[in-house]
C-alpha positions as CSV (number, residue, x, y, z in Angstrom):
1,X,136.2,107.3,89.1
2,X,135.3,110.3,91.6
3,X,134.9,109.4,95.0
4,X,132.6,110.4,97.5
5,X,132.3,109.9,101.3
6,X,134.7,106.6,100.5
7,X,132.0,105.3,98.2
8,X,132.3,105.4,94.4
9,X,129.7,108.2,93.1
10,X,127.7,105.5,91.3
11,X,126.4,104.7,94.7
12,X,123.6,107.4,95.0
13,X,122.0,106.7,91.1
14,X,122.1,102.8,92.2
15,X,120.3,103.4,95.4
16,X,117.6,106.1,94.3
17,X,117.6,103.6,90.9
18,X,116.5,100.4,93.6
19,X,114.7,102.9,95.7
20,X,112.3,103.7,93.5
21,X,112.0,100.1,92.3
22,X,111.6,98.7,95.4
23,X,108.7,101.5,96.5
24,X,106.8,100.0,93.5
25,X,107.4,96.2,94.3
26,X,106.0,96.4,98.0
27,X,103.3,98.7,97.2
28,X,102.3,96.3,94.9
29,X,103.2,93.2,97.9
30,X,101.5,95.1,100.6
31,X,98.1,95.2,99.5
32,X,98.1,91.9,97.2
33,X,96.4,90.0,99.1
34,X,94.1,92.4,100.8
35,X,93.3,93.2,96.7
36,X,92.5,89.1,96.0
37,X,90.3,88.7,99.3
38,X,88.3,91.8,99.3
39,X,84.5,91.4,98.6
40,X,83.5,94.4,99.1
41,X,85.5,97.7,97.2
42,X,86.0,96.0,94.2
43,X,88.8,92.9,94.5
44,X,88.6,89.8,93.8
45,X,86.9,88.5,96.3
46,X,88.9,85.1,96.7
47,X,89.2,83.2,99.7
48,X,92.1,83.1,101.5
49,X,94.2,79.9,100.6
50,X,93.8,80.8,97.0
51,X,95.6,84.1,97.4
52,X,98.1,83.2,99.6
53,X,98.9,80.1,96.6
54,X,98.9,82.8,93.8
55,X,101.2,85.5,96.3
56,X,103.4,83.0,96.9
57,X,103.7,81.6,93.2
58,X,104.1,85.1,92.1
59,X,107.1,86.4,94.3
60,X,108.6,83.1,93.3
61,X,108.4,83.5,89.7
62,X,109.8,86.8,90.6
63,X,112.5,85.9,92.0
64,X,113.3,82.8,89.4
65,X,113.1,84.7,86.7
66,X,116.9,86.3,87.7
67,X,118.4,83.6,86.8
68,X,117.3,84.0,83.5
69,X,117.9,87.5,83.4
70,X,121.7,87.2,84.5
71,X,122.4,84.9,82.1
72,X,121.3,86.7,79.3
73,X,123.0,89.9,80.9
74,X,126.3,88.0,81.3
75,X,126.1,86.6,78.0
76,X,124.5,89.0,75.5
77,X,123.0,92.3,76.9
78,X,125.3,92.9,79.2
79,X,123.8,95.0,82.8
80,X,122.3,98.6,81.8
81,X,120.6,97.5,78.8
82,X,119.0,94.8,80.8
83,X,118.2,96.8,83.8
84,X,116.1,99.1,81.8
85,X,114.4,96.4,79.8
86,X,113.4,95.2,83.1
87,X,112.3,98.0,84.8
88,X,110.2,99.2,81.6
89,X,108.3,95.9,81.6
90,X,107.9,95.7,85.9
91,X,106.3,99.6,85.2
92,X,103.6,98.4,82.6
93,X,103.2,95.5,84.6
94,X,102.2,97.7,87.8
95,X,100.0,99.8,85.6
96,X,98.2,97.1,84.1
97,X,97.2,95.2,87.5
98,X,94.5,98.4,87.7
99,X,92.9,96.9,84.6
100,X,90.2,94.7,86.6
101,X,90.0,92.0,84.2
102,X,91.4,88.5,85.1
103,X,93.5,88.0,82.2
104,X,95.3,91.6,82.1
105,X,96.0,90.6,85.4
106,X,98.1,87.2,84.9
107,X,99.6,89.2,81.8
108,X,100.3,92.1,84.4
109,X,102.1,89.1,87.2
110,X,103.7,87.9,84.0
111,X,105.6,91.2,83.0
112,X,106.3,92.0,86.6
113,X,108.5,88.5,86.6
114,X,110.4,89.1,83.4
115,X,111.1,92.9,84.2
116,X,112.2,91.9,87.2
117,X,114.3,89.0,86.2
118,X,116.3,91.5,84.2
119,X,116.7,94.1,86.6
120,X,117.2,92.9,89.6
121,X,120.3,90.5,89.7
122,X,121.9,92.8,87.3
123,X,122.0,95.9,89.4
124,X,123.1,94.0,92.6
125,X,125.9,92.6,90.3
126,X,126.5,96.2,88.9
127,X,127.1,97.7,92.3
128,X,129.7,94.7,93.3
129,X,131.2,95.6,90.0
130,X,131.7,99.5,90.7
131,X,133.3,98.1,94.8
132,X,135.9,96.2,92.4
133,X,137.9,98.9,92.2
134,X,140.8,98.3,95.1
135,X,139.6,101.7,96.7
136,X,136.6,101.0,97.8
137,X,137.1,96.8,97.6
138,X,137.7,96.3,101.7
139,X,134.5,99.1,102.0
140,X,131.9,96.5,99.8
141,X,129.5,94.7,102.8
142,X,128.9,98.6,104.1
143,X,128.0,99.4,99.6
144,X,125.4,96.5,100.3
145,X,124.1,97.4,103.9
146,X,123.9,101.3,102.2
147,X,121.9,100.1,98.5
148,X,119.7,97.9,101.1
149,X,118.4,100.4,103.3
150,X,117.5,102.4,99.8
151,X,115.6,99.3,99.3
152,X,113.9,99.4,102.1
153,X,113.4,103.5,102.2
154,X,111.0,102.7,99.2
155,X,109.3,99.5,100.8
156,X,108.7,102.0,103.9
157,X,106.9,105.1,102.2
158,X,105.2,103.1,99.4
159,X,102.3,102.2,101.7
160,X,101.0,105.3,102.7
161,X,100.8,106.0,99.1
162,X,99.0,102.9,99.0
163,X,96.8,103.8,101.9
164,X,96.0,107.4,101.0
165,X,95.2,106.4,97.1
166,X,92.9,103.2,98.0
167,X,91.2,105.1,100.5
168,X,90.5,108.1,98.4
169,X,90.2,106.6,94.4
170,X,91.2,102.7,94.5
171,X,92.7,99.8,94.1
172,X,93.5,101.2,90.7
173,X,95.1,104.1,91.5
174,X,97.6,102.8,93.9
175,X,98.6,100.4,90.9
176,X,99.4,102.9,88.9
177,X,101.4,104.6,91.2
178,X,103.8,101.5,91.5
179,X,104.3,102.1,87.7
180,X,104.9,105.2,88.4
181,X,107.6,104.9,90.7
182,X,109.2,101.7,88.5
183,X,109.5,104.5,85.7
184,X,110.6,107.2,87.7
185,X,113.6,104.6,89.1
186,X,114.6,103.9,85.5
187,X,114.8,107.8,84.4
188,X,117.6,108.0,87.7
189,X,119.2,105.2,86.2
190,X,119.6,106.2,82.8
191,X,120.9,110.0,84.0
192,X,123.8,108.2,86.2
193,X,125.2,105.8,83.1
194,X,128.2,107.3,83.2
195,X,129.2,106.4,86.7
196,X,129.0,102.9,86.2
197,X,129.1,102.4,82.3
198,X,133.1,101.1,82.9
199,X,131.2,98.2,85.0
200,X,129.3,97.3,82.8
201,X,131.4,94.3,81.3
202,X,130.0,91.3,79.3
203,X,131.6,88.4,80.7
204,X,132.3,86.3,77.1
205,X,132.2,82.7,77.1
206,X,134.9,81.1,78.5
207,X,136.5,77.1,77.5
208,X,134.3,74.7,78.9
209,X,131.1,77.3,79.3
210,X,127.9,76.2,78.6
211,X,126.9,78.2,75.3
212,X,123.3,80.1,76.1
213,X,121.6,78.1,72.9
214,X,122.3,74.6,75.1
215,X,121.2,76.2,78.2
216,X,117.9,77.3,77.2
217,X,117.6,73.9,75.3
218,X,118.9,71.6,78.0
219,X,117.5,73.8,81.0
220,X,114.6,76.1,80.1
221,X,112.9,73.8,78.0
222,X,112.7,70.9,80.1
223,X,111.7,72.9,82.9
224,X,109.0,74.8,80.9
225,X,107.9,71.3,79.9
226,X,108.0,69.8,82.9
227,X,106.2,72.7,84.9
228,X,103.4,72.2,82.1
229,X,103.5,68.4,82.4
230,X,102.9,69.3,86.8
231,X,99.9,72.0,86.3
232,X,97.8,69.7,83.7
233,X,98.4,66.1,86.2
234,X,94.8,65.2,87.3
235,X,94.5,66.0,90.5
236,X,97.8,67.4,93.0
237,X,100.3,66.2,94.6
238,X,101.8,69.6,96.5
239,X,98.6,70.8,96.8
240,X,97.8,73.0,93.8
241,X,98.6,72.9,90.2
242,X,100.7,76.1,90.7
243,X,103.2,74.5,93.7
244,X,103.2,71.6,91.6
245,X,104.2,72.9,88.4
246,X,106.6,75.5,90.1
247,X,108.4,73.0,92.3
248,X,108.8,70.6,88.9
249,X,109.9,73.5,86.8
250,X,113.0,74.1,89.4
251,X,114.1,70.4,88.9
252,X,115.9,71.1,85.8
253,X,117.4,74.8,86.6
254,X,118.5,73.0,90.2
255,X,120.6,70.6,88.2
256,X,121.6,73.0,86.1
257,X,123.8,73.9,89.1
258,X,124.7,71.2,90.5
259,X,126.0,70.7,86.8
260,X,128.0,73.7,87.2
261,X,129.6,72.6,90.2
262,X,130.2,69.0,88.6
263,X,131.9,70.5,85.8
264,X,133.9,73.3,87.9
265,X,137.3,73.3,87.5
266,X,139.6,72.8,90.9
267,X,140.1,76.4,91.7
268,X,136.4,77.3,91.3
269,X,134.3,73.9,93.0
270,X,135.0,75.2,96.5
271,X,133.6,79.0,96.4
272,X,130.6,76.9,93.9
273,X,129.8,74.4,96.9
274,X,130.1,77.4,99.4
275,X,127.4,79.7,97.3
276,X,125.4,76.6,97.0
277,X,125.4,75.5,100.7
278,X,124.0,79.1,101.7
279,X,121.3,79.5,98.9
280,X,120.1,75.9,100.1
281,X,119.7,77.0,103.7
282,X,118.8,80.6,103.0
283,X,115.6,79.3,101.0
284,X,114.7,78.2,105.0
285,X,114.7,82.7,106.1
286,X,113.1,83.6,102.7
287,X,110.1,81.2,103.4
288,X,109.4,82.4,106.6
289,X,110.1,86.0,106.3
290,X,108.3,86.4,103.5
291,X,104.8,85.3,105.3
292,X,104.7,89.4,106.1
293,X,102.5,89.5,103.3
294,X,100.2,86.5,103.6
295,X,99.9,85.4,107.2
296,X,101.3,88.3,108.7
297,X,98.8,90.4,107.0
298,X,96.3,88.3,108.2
299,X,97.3,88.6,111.6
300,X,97.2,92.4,111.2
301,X,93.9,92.5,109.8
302,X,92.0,90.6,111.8
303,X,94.2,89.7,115.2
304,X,95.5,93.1,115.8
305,X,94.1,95.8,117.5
306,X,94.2,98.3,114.8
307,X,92.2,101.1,116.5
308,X,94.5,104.6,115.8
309,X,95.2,106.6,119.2
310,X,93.2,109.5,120.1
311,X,96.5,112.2,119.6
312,X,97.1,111.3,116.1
313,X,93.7,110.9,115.0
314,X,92.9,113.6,113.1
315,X,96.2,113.8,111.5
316,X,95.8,110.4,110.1
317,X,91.7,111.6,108.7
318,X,93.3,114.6,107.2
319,X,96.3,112.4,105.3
320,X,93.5,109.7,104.5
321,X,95.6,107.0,105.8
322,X,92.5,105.8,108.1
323,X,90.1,102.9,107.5
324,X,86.6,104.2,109.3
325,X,84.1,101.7,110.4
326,X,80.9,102.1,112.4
327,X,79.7,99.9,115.5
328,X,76.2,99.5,114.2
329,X,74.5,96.6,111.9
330,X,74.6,96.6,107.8
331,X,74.8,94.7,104.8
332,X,78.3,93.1,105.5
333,X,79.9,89.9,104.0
334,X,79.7,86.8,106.3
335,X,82.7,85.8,107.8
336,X,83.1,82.4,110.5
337,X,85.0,82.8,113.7
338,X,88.4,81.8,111.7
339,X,87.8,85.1,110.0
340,X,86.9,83.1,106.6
341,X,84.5,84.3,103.8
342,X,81.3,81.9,104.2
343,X,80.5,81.3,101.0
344,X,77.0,79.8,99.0
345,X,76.6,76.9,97.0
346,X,78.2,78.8,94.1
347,X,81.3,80.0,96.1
348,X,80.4,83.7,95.7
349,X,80.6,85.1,99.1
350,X,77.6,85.6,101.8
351,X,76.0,88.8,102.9
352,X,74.0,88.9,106.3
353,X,72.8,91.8,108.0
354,X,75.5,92.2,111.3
355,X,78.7,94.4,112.2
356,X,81.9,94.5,110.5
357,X,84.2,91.5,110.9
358,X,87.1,93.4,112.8
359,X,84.3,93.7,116.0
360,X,84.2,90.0,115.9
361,X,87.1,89.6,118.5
362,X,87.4,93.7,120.0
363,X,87.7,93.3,124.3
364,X,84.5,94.1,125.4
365,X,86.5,97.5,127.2
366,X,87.3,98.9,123.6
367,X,84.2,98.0,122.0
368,X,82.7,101.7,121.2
369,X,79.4,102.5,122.1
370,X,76.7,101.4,119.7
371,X,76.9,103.5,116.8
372,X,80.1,105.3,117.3
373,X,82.7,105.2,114.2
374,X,86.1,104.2,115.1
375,X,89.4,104.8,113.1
376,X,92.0,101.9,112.4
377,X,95.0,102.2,110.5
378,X,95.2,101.1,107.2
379,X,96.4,97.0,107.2
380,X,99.2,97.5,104.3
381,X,100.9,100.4,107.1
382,X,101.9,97.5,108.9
383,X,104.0,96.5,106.2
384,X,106.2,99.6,106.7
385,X,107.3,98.6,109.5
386,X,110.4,95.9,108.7
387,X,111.5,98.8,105.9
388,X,111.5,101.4,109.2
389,X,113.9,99.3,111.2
390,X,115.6,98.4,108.3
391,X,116.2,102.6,107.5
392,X,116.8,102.7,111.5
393,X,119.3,100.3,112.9
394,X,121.6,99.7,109.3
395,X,123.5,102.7,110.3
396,X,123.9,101.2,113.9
397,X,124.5,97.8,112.6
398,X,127.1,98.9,110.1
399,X,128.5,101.3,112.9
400,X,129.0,97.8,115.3
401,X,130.5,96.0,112.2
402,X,133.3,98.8,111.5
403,X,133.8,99.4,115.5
404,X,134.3,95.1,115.1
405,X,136.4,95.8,112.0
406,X,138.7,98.0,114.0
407,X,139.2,95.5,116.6
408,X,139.9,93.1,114.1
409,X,137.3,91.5,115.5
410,X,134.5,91.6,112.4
411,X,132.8,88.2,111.5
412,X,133.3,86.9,108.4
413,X,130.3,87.0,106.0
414,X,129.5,83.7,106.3
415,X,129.2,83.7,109.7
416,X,127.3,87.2,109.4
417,X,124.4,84.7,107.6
418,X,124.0,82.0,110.1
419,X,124.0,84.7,113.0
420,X,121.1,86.1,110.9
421,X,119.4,82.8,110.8
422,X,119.5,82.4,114.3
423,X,118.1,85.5,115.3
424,X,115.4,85.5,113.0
425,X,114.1,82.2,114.5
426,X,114.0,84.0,117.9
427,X,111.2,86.2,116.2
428,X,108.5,83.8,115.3
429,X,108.5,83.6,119.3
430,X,107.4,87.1,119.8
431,X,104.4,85.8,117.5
432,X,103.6,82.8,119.9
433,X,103.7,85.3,122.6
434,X,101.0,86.7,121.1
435,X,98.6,84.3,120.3
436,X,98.8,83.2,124.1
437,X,98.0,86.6,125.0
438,X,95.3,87.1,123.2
439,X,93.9,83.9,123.9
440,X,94.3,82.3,120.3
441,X,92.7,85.1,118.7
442,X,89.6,85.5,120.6
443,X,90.2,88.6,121.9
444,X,92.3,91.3,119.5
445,X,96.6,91.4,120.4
446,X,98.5,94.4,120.9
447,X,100.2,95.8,117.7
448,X,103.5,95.8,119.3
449,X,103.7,92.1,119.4
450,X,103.5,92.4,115.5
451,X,105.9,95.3,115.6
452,X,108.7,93.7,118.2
453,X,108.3,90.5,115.4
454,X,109.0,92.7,112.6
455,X,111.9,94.5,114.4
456,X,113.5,91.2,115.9
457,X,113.8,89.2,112.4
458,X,115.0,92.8,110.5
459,X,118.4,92.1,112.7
460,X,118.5,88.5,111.5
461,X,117.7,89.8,107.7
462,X,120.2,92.7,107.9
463,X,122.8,90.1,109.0
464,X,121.8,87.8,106.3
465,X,120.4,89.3,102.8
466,X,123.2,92.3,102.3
467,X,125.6,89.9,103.2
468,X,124.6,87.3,100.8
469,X,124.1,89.5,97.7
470,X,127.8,90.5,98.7
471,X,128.7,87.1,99.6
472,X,128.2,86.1,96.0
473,X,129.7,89.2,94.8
474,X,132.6,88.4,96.5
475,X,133.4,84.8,96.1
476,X,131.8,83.9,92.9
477,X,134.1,82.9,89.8
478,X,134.1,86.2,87.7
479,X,132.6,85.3,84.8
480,X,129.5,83.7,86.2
481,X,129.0,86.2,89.1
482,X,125.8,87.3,87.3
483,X,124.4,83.8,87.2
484,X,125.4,83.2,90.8
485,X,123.4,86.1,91.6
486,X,120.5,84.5,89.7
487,X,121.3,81.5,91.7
488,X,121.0,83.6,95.4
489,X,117.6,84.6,93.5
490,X,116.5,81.4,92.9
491,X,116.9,80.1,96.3
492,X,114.8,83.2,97.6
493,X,112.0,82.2,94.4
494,X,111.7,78.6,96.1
495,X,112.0,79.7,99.8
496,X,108.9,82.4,98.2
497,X,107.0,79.9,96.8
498,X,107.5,77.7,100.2
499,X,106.3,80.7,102.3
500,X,102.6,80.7,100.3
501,X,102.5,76.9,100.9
502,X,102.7,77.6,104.4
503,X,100.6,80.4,104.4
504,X,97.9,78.1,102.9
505,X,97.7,76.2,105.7
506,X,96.9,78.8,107.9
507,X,93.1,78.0,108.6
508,X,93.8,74.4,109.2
509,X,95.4,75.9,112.6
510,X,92.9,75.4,115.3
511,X,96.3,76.8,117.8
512,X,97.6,79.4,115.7
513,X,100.5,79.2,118.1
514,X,101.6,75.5,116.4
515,X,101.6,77.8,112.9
516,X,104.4,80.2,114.2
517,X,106.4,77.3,116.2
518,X,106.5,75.6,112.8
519,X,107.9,78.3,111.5
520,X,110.6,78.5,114.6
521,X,111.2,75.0,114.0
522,X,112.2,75.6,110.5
523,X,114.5,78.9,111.1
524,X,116.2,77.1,114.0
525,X,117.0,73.9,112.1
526,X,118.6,75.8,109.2
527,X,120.7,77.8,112.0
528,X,121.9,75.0,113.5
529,X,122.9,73.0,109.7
530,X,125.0,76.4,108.6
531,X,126.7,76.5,112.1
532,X,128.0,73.0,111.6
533,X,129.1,74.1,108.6
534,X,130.4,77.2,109.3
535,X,134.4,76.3,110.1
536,X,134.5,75.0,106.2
537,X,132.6,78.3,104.7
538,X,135.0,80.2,106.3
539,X,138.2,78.7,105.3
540,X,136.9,78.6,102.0
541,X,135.9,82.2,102.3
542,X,139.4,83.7,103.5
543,X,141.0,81.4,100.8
544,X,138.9,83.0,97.8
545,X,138.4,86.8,98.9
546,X,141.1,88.7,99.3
């Protein structure tokens, strides 16, 4: 295998391959739910609990759907084959959510999840495969903190394409634009095969495996049984038919593993317990971060002075990547001082004859004069900005990990993830901050309170999502690594799925300030559980990695 800057030359193609994948994913995240709760350029119009239930339900049946997909991989198609598959299905998926019909729209979610399920745990696991080789072995966390900030180089541009095409054609045409991408990534992949075709290795079934005919029958079933037997129960009992049939329809996959761990021989229970204890408290950081695109949105929408600075103006007019609104009465949709759609008897939304909602809450020192048209940036820009400190401070954080590695001084992975934990609790403080300062949302906050959150928890999630794809790279029993990475992907489904339960329960926040302590509370308490743990991860950690 060539070698390039110490990396194996299968690096770039696995990058641009996510890259690309990834700009289509979070255009797609970015402006979901400003696409279900818009009344007035042609969404859905839905209020706001309902989309943050169907977000979250979505990006965790997008990231349950690995597990699935790395069996299959492991067991039958091995990782290219499925990593096309996927990303062909994600790119008609993207395309068809610009069909404005409701059903083409669940079909469109539905695709999304499978492609997905195929392609991403299977080029994570193809990369590990590819740092295997003793060359590049010692060099494998700094493969993952490089293939994440591709990641995140396609989360950041994707929403200016998403700005410039909504504000110029449509919702539409930003869709298709996703698919583009998603099709584009898999081209990049295909031309690089033979980099990584000698990694490509089906894992047969070993003594004692469970065949793939009992799995689906003793796991998939049930749990496609039970999650219908959850949606059709009169009435709810985690408060939708969605959370309830999701959260059933994990019982069966969740023993499933604790199954695997049961039936492990000696040499492979530990590293099974140790991935196990970290997907259980990792769900904890995937439920909170992922509020960026449900009650972080929100916040940016309607809590965030969005008004563009004089210097950079007409710059921003010329790219079309400004929203332009006028201080003067119209036809507008009503909206409550929660910012919530006021709705008739028939729950279609109310028009009354008054400004736009973002002057609701604008200091009475920025309000423009009557009349005058003001330029804000774009709400989905504000999702760029985690992906631009992710692009910014991976080089320095993987500089600080190899000037630690020369001192001998490097933490271990393990502790890499609860260090990550902890400092992503720290951020939801930067959002309390906020709400004092702007007085619970009555007047509008400054956006660098949103942007020092964002910046804060992308240090705790550089510490902790590279390092737990490579985590299970590392440590995981060879022939299962693929469903152990489905595994890492489940616990970031349910910690999804948990993330748009708490973002329903946004408007039931008089103090919005008690929403984000919640969410400290939560981050903090999982901190301190994998720090207790932390002395027996890491014995078990230098015992299994070499």
């Amino acid at each position: 295998m060539k070698k390039s800057s110490n990396h194996p030359t299968a690096l770039p193609f696995l990058f641009l391959s996510e890259m690309w994948e990834r700009f289509g994913f979070y255009l797609i995240l970015g402006i979901f739910q400003l696409y279900l709760t818009d009344t007035a350029k042609g969404g859905w119009g839905m209020d706001r609990a309902t989309a943050a239930d169907i977000f979250g339900t979505f990006i965790a049946f997008v990231y349950l759907t690995p597990f699935l997909g790395g069996l299959i991989a492991d067991r039958k198609l091995g990782y290219s084959k499925s990593i096309i598959i996927g990303g062909i299905l994600m790119g008609i998926g993207y395309i068809g959510l610009a069909v404005h019909h409701l059903t083409v729209f669940y079909l469109s979610l539905a695709l999304i999840c499978i492609g997905n399920g195929f392609f991403k745990p299977n080029i994570s696991t193809l990369l590990g495969n590819v740092y295997n080789d003793e060359k590049y072995r010692s060099r494998k966390d700094t493969g993952y903190n490089i293939f994440y900030m591709g990641i995140n180089i396609g989360a950041f541009i994707c929403n200016f394409f998403a700005a410039f095409l909504r504000n110029t054609i449509g919702w539409g045409a930003a869709f298709i634009a996703a698919g583009i991408g998603m099709f584009l990534g898999v081209l990049i992949f295909a031309i690089g095969m033979k980099h990584y075709r000698h990694a490509d290795v089906r894992k047969p079934e070993q003594p004692g495996d469970m065949p793939l005919s009992r799995i689906f029958s003793v796991v998939f079933l049930p749990a496609i049984v039970v999650g219908l037997g959850a949606w059709f129960i009169p009435g709810n009992i985690f408060g939708s038919d969605s959370t309830d049939a999701f959260i059933f329809a994990c019982i069966p996959i969740l023993f499933f593993f604790v199954s695997l761990l049961i039936k492990a021989d000696a040499k492979d229970r530990k590293p099974i317990s140790a991935l196990l204890a970290i997907f259980a408290v990792s769900i904890v950081f995937w439920a909170v971060f992922k509020q960026n695109g449900t009650a972080l949105t929100t916040w940016a929408q309607y809590y965030t002075d969005r008004e563009i600075p004089a210097a950079i103006e007409q710059p921003a007019q010329r790219l079309y990547l400004v929203e332009t609104i006028q201080n003067k009465p119209d036809s507008v949709t009503a909206f409550d001082d929660e910012f919530r759609v006021i709705r008739d008897a028939a729950g279609k939304p109310e028009k009354v004859w008054g400004k736009v909602p973002y002057f609701k809450n604008v200091a009475p020192e920025k309000m423009p004069v009557e009349g005058k048209s003001v330029s804000l940036y774009n709400t989905e820009l504000f999702q760029s900005i985690n992906p631009f400190f992710v692009i910014t401070l991976t080089p320095l954080i993987v500089a600080f990990f190899a000037l630690l590695r020369r001192r001998n001084k490097e933490p271990s992975t393990p502790s890499k993830i609860a260090w990550g934990l902890l400092i992503s609790a720290l951020s939801t403080l930067m959002m309390v901050g906020a709400v004092y300062v702007c007085s619970n949302g009555a007047i509008k906050a400054s956006p660098w309170w949103l942007i020092g959150c964002y910046g804060v928890i992308t240090v705790g999630e550089l510490f902790l999502s590279p390092m737990g794809l490579s985590l299970v790279s590392k440590l995981s029993p060879v022939r299962i690594t693929s469903l152990m990475m489905g595994g890492w992907f489940l616990a970031t489904s349910i910690g999804n799925k948990l993330s748009g339960i708490l973002a329903t329960l946004w408007d039931t926040y008089d103090n919005k300030a008690n929403y984000f302590l919640v969410n400290f509370l939560l981050l903090g308490g999982a901190a301190a559980v994998i720090f207790m743990m932390l002395g027996w991860l890491n014995r078990i950690f230098k015992e299994h990695v070499k």
